[in-house]
N, CA, C and O of each residue as an XYZ file, in Angstrom:
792
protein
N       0.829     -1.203      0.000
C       0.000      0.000      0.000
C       0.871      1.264      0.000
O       0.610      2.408     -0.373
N       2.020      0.707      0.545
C       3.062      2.494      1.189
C       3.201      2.451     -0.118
O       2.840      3.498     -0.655
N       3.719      1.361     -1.078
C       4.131      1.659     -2.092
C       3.436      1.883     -3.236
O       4.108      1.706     -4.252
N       1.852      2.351     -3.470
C       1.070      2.623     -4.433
C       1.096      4.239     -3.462
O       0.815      5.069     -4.327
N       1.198      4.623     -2.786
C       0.722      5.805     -2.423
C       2.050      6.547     -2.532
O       1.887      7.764     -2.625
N       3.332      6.140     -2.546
C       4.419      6.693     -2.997
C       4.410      7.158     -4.398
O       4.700      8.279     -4.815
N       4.018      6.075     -5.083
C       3.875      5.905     -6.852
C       3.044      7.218     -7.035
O       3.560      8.210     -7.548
N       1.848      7.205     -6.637
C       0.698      7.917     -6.495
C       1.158      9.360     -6.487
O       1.157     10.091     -7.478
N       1.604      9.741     -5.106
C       2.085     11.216     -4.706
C       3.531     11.713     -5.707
O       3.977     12.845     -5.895
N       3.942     10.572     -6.148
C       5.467     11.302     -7.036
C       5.155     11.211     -8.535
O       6.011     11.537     -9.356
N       4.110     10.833     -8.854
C       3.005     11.246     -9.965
C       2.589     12.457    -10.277
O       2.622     13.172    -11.279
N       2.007     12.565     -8.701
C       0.943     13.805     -8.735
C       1.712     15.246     -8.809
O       1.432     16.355     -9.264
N       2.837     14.655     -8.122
C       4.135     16.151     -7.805
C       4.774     16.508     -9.066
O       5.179     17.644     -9.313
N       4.877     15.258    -10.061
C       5.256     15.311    -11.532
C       4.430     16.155    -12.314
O       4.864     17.102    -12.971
N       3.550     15.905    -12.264
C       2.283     16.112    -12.810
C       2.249     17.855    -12.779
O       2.222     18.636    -13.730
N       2.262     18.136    -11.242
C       1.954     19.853    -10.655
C       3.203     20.129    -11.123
O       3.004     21.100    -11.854
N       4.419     19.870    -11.160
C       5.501     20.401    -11.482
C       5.749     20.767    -12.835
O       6.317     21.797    -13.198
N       5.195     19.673    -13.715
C       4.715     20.096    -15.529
C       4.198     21.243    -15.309
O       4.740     22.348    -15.289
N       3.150     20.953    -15.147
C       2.108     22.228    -15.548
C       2.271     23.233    -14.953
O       1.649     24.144    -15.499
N       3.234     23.798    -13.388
C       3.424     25.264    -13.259
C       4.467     25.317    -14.054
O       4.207     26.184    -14.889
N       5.582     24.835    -14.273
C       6.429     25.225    -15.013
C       6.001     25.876    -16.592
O       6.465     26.844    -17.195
N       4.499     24.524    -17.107
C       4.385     25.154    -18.501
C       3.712     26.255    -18.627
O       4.045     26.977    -19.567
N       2.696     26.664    -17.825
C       2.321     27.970    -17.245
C       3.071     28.987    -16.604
O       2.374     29.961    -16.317
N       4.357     29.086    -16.261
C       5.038     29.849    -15.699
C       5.911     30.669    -17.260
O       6.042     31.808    -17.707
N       6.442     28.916    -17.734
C       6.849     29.533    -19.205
C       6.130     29.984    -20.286
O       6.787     29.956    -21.327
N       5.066     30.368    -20.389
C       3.899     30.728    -21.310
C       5.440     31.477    -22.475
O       6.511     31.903    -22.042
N       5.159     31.428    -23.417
C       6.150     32.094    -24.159
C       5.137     33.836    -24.876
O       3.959     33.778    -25.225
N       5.641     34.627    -24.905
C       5.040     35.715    -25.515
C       4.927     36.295    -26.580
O       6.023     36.558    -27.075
N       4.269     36.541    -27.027
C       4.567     36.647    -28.922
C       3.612     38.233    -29.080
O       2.596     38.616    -28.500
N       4.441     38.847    -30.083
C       3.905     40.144    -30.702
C       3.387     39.787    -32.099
O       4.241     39.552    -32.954
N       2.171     39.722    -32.417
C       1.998     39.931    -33.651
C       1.416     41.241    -34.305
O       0.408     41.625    -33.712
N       1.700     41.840    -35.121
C       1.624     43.336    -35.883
C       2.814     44.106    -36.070
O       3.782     43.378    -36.290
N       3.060     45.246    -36.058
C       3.703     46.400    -36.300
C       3.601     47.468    -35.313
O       2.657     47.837    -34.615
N       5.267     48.031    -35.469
C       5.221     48.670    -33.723
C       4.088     49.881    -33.681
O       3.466     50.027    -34.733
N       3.825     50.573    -32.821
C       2.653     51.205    -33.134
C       3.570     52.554    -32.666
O       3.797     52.819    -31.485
N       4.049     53.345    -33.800
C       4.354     54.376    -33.609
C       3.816     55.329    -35.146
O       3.412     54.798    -36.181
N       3.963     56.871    -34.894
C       3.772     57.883    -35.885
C       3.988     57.555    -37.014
O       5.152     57.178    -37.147
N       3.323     57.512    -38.038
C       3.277     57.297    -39.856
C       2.474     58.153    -40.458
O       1.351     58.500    -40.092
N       3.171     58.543    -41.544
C       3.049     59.289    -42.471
C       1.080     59.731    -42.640
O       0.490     60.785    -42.401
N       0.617     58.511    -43.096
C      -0.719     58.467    -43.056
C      -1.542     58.268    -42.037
O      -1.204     58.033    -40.877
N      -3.208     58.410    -42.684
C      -4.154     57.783    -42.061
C      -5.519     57.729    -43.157
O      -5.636     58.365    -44.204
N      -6.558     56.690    -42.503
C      -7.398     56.581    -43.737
C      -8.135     57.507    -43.615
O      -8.476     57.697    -42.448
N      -8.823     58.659    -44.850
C      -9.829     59.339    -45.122
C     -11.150     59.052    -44.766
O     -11.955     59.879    -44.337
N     -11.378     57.738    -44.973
C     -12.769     57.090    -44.764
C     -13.072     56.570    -43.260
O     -12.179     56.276    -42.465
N     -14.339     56.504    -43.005
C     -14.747     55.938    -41.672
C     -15.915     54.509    -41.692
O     -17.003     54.472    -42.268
N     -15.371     53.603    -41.006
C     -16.505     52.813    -39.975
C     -16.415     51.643    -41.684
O     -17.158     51.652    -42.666
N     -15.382     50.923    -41.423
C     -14.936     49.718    -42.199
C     -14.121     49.246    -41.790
O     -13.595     49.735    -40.791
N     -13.565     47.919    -42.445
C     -12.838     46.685    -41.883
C     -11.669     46.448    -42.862
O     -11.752     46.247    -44.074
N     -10.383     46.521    -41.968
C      -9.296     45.856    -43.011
C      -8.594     44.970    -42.141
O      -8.362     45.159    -40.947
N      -8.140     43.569    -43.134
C      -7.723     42.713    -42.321
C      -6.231     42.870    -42.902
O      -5.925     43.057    -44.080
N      -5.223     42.727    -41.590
C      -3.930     42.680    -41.768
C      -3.208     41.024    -41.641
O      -2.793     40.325    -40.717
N      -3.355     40.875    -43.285
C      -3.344     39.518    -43.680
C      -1.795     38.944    -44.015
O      -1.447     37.944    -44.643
N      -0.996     40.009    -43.323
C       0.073     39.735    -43.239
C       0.829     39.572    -41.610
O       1.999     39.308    -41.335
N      -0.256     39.822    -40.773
C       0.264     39.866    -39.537
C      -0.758     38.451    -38.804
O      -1.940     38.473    -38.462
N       0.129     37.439    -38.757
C      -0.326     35.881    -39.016
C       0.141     36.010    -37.538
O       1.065     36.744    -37.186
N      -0.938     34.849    -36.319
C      -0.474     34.342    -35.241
C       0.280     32.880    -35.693
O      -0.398     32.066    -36.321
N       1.666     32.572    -35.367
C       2.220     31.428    -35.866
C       1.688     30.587    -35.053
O       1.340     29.675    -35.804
N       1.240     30.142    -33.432
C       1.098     29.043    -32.914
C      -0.513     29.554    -32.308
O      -0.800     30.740    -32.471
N      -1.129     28.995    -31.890
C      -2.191     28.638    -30.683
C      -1.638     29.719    -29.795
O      -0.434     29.908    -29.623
N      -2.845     30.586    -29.109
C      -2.457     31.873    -27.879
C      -3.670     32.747    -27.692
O      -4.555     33.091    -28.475
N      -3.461     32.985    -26.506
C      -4.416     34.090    -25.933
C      -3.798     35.418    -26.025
O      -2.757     35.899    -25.579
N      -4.796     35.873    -26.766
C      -4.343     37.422    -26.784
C      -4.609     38.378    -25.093
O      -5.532     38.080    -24.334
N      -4.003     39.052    -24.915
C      -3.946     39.617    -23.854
C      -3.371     41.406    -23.921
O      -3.242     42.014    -22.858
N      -3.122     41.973    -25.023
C      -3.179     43.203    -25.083
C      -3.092     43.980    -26.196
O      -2.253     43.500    -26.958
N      -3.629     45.043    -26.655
C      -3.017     45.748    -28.322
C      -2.709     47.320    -27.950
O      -2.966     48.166    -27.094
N      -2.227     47.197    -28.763
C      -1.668     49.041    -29.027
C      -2.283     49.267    -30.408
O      -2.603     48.483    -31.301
N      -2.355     50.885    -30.265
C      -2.384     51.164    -31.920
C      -2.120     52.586    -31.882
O      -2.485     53.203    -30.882
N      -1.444     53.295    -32.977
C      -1.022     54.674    -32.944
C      -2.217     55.273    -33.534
O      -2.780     54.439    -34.243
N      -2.903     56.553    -33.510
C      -4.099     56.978    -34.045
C      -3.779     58.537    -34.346
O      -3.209     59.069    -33.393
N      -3.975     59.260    -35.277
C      -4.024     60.247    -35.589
C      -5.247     61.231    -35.266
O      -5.293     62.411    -35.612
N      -6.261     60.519    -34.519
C      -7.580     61.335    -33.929
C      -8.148     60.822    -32.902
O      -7.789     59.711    -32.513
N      -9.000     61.421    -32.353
C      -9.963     60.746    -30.752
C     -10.826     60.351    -32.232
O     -11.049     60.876    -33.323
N     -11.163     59.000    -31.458
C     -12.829     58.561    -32.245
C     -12.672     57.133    -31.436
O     -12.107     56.881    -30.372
N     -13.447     56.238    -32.428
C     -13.729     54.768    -32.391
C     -13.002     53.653    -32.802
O     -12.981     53.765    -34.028
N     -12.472     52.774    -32.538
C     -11.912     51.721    -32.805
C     -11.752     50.635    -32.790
O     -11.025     50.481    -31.809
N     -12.003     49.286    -33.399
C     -11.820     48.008    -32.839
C     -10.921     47.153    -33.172
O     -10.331     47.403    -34.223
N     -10.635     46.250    -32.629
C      -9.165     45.712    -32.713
C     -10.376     43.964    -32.882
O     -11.159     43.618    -31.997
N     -10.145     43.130    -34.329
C     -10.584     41.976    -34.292
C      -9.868     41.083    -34.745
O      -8.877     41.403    -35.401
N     -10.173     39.757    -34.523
C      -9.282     38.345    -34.826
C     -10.043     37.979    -35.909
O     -11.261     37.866    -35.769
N      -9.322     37.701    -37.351
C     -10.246     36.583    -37.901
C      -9.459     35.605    -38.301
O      -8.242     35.430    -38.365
N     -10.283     35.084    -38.523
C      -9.767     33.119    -39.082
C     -10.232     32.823    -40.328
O     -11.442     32.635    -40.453
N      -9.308     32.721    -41.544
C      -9.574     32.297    -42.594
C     -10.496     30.918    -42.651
O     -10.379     29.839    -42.071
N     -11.620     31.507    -43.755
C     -12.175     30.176    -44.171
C     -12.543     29.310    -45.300
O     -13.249     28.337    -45.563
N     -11.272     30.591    -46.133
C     -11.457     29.614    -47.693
C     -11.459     30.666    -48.513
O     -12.426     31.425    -48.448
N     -10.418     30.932    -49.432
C     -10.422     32.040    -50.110
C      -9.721     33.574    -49.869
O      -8.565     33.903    -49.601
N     -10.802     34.254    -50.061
C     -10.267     35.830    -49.369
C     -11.790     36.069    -48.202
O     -12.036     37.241    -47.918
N     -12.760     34.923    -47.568
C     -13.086     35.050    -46.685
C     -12.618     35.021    -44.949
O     -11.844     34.136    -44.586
N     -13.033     35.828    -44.151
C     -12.348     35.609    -42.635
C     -13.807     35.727    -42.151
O     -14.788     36.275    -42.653
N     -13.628     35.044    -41.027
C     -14.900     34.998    -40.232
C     -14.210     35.582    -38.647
O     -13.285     35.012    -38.069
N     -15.066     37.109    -38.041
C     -14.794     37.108    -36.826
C     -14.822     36.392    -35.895
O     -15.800     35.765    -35.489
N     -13.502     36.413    -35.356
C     -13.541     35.512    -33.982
C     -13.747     35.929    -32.471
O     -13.980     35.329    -31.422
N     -13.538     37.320    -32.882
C     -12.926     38.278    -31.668
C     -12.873     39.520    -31.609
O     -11.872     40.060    -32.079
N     -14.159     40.517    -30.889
C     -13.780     41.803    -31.418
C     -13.568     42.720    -29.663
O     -14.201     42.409    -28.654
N     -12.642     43.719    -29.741
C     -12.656     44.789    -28.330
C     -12.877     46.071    -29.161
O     -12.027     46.433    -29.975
N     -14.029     46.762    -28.953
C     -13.984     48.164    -28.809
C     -13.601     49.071    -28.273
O     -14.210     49.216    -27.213
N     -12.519     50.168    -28.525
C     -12.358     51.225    -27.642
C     -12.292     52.620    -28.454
O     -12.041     52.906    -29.625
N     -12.703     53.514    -27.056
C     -12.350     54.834    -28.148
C     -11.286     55.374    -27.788
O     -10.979     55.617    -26.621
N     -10.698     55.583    -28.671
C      -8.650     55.987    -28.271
C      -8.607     57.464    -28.468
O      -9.662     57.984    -28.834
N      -7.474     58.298    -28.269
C      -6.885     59.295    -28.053
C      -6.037     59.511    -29.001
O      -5.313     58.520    -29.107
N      -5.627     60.741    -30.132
C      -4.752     60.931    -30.494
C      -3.539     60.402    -29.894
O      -3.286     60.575    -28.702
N      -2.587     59.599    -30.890
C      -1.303     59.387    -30.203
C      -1.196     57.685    -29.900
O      -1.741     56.904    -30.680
N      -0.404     57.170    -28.635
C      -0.164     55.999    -28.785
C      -1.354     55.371    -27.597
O      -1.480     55.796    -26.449
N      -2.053     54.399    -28.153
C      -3.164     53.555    -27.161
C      -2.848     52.590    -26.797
O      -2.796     51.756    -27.702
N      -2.478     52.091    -25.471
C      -2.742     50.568    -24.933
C      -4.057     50.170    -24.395
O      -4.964     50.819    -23.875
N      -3.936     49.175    -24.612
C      -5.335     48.594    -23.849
C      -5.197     46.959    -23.852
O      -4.568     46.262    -24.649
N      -6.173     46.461    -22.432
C      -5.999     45.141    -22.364
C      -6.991     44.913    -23.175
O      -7.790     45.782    -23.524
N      -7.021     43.427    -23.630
C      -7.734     43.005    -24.875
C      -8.718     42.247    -24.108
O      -8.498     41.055    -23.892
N     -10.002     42.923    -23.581
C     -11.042     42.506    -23.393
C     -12.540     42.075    -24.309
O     -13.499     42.831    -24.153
N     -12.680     41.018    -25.126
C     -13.399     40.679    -25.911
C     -14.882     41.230    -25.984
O     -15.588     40.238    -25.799
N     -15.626     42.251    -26.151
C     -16.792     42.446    -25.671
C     -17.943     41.838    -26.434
O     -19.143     42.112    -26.431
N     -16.775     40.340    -27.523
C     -17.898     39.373    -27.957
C     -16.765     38.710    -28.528
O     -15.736     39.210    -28.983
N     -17.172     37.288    -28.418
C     -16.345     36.133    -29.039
C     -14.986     35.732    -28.107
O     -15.314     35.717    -26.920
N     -14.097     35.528    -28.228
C     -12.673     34.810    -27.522
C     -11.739     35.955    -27.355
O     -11.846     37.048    -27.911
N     -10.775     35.566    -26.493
C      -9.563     35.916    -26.765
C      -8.317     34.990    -27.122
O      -7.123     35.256    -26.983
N      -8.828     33.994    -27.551
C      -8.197     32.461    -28.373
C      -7.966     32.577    -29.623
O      -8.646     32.894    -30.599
N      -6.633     32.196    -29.405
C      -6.643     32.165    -31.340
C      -5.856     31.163    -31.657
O      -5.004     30.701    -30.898
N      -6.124     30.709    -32.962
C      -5.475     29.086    -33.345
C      -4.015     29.816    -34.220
O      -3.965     31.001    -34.550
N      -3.270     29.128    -34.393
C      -1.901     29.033    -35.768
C      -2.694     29.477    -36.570
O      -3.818     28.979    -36.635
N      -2.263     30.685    -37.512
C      -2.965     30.987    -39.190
C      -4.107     32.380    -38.815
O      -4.470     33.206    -39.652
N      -4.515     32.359    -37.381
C      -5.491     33.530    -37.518
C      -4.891     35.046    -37.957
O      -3.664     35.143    -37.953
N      -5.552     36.042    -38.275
C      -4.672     37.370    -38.578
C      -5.697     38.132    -37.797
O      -6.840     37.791    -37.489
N      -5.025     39.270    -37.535
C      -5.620     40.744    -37.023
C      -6.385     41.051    -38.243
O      -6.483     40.660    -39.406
N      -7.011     42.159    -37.236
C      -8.361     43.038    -38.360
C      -8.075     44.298    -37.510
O      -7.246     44.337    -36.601
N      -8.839     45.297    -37.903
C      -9.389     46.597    -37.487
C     -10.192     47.118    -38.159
O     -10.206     47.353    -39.367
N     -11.331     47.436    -36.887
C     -12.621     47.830    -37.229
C     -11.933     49.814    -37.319
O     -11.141     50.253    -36.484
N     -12.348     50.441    -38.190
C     -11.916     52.002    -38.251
C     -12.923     52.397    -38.395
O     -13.460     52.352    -39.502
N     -13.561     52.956    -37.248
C     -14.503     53.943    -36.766
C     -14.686     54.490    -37.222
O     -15.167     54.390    -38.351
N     -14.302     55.845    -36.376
C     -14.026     57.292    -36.759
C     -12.495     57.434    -36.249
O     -11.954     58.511    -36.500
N     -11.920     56.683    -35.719
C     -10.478     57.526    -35.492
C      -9.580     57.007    -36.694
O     -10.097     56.286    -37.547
N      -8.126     57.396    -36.780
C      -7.772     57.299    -38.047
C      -6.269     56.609    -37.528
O      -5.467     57.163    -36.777
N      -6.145     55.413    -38.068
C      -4.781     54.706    -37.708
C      -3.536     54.821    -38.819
O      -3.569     54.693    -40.042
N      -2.498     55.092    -37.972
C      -1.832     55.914    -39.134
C      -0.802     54.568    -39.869
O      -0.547     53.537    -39.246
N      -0.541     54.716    -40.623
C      -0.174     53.742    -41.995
C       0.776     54.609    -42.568
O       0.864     55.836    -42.601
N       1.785     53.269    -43.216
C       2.712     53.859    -44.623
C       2.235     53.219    -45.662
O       1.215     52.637    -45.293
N       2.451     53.022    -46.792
C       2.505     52.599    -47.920
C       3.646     51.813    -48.320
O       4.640     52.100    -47.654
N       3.868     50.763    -49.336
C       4.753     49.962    -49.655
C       5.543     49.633    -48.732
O       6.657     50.007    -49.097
N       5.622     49.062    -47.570
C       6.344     47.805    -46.768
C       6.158     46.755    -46.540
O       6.643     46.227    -45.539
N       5.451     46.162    -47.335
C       5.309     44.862    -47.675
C       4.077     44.209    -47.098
O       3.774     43.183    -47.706
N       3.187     44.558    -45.967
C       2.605     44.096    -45.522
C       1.376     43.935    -46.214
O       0.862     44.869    -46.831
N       0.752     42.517    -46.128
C      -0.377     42.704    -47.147
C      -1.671     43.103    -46.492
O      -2.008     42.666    -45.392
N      -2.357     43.917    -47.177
C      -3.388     44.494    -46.268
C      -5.214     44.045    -47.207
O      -5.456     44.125    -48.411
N      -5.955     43.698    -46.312
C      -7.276     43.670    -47.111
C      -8.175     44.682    -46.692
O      -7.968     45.029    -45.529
N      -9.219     45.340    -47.329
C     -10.073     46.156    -47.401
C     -11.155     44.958    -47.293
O     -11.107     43.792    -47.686
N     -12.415     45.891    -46.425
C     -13.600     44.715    -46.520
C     -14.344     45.298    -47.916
O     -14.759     46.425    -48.185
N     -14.333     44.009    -48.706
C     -14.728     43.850    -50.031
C     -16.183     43.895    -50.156
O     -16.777     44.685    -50.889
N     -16.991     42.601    -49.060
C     -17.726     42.028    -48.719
C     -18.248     41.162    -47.706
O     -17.468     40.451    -47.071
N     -19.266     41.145    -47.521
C     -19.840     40.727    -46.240
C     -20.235     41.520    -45.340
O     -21.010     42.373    -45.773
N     -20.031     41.575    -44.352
C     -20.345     42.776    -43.388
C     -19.186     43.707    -43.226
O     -18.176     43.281    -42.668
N     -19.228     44.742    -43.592
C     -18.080     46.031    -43.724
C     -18.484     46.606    -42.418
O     -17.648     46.498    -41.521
N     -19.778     47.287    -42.093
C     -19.860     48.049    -40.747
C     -20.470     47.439    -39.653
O     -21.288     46.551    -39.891
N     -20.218     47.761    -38.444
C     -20.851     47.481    -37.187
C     -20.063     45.931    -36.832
O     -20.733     45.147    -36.161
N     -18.931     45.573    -37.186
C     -19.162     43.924    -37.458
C     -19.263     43.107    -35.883
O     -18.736     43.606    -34.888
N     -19.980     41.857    -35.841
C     -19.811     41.203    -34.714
C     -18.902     39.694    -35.004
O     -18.256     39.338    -35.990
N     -19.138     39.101    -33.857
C     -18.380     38.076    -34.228
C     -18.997     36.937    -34.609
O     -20.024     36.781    -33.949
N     -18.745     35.787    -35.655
C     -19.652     34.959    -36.625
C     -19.865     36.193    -37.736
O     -20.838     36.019    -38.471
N     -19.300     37.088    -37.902
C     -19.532     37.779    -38.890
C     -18.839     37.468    -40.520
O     -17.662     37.116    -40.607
N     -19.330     37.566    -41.224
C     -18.110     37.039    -42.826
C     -17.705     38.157    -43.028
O     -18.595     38.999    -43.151
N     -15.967     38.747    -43.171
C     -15.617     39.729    -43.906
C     -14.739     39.275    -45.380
O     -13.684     38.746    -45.031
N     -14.848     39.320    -46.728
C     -14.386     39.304    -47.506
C     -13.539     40.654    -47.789
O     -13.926     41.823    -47.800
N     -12.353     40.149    -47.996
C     -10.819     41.045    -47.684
C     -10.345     40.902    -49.332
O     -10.091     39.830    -49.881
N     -10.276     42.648    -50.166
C      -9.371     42.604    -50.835
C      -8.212     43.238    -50.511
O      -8.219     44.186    -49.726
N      -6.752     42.640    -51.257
C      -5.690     43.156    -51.471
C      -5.206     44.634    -51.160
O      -5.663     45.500    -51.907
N      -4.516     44.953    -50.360
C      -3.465     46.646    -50.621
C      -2.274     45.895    -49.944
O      -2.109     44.696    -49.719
N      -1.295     47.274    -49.629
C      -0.020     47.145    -49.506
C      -0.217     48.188    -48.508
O      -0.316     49.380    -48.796
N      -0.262     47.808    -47.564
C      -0.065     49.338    -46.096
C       0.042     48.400    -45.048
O      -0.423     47.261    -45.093
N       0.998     49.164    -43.590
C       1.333     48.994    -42.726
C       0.906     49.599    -41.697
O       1.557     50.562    -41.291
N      -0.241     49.212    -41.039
C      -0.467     49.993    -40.165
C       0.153     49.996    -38.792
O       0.956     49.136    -38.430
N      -0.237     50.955    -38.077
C       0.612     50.909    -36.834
C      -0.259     50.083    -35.468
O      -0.899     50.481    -34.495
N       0.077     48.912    -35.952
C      -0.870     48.373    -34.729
C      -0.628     47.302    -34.012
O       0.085     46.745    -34.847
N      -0.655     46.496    -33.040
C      -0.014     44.882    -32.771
C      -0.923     44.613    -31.389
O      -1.519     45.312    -30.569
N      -0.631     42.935    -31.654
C      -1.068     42.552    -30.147
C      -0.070     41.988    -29.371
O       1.078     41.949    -29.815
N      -0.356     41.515    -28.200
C       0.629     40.563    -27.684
C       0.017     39.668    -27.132
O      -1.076     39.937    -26.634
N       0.455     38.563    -27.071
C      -0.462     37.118    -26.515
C       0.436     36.092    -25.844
O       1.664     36.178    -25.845
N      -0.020     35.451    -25.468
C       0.853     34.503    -24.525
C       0.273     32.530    -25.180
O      -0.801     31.933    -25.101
N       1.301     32.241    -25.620
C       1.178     30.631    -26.279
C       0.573     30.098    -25.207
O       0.835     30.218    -24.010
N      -0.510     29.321    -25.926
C      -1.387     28.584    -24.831
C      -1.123     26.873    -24.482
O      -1.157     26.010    -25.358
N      -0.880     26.623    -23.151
C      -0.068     25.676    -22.676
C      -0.944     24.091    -22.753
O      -1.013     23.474    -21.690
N      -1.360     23.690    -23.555
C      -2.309     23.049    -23.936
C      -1.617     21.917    -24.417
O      -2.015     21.576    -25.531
N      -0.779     21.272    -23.982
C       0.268     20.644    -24.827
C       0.716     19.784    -22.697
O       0.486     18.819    -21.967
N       1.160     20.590    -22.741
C       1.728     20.477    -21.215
C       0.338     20.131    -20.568
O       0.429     18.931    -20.309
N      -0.694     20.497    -20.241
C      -2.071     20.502    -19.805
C      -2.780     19.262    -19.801
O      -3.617     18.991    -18.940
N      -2.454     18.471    -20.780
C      -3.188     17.448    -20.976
C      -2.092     16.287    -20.805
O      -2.371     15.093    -20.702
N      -0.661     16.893    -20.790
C       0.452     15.579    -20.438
C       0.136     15.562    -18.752
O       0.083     14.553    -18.049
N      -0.040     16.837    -18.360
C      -0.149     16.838    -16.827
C      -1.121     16.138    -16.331
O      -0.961     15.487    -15.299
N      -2.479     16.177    -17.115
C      -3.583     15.880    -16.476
C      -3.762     13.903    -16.904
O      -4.663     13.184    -16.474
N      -2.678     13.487    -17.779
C      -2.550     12.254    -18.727
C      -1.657     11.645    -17.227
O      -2.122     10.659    -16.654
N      -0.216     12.404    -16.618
C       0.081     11.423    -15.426
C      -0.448     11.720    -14.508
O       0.388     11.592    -13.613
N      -1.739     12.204    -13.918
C      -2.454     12.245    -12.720
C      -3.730     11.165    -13.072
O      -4.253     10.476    -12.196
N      -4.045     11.144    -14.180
C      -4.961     10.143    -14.233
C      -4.663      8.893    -14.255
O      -5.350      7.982    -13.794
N      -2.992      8.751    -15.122
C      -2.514      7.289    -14.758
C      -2.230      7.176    -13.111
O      -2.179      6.029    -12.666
N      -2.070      8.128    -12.312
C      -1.886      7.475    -11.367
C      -2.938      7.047    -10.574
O      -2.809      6.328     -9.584
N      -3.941      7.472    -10.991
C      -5.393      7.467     -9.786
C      -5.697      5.789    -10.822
O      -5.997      4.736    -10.259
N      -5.598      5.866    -11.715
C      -6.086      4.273    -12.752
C      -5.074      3.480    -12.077
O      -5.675      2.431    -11.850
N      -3.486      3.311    -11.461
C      -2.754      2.544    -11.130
C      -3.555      2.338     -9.484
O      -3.694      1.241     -8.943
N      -3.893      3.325     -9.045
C      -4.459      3.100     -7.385
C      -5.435      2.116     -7.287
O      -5.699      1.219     -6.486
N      -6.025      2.656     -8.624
C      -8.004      1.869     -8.296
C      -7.725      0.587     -8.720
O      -8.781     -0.044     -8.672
N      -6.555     -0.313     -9.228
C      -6.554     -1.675     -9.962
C      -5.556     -2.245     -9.003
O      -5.341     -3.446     -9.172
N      -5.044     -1.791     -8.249
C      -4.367     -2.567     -7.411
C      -5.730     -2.822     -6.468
O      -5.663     -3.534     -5.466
């Protein structure tokens, strides 16, 4: 018996020791462009462009964005997830109204996740405030073509065409430990299955 409850407890300590460690190491990732002063900003108001060049590489929770703005107005910062084509479907939208100049904010979802899989890209909903942009740096940018252009929620379809602008905007997110999570929770269950069969 001493010796299933030894097995048992240096399992379980294995187990807790995975998973704070893989939670302690969350790794952090920036995806976008630094959010400082550019040349531009858009003329137009209260549409959707997806920045289809600013790709999350792994699985992560977003947890904060910046964006540089050239006016007080409206703004939203959204996730979409390709679903075939030049369609994205919202995953994730935070509204805020920002301030001339540089905005942080925590990325509070006020519909849909703050989860995002490998392959999702940023969006921005442009209000009325104006996010300032260059031209030709490579980043590929979509305009909402089609689908829902204003007000968008999430389950929404935006069809994204093509430009070339960089806006000044990014998130930061933390890789989600989901990997480690289920190895942890895989030797606590072998050990409670080794208890109950003896």
């Amino acid at each position: 018996m001493n010796t299933i409850c030894n097995r048992l407890f240096k399992n379980i300590v294995a187990a807790t020791v995975l998973l704070t460690v893989s939670l302690s190491a969350q790794s952090s990732l920036i995806v976008g462009n630094e959010a400082i002063e550019r040349t531009y900003a858009d003329g137009w108001s209260n549409f959707v462009v997806g920045l289809t060049s600013e790709i999350f590489n792994q699985d992560a929770i977003v947890k904060s964005w910046e964006v540089f703005t050239h006016n007080e107005g409206t703004l939203g910062l959204l996730l979409l997830r390709g679903i075939g084509g030049d369609d994205y479907k919202i995953i994730g939208t935070d509204f805020e109204v920002v301030n001339a100049g540089l905005n942080v904010f925590d990325f509070n979802p006020d519909s849909g996740s703050d989860f995002v899989r490998a392959g999702d890209i940023l969006g921005l909903y442009i209000g009325t405030a104006k996010v300032a942009y260059e031209h030709g740096l490579g980043d590929s940018v979509g305009w909402c073509a089609g689908g829902v252009c204003y007000n968008p929620t999430v389950g929404d379809i935006v069809t994204i065409a093509g430009n070339d602008r960089t806006y000044s905007a990014n998130v930061t997110a933390v890789s989600a430990p989901a990997t480690a999570l289920i190895l942890s929770l895989g030797l606590i269950a072998m050990s409670l299955r080794s208890r109950r069969t003896v």
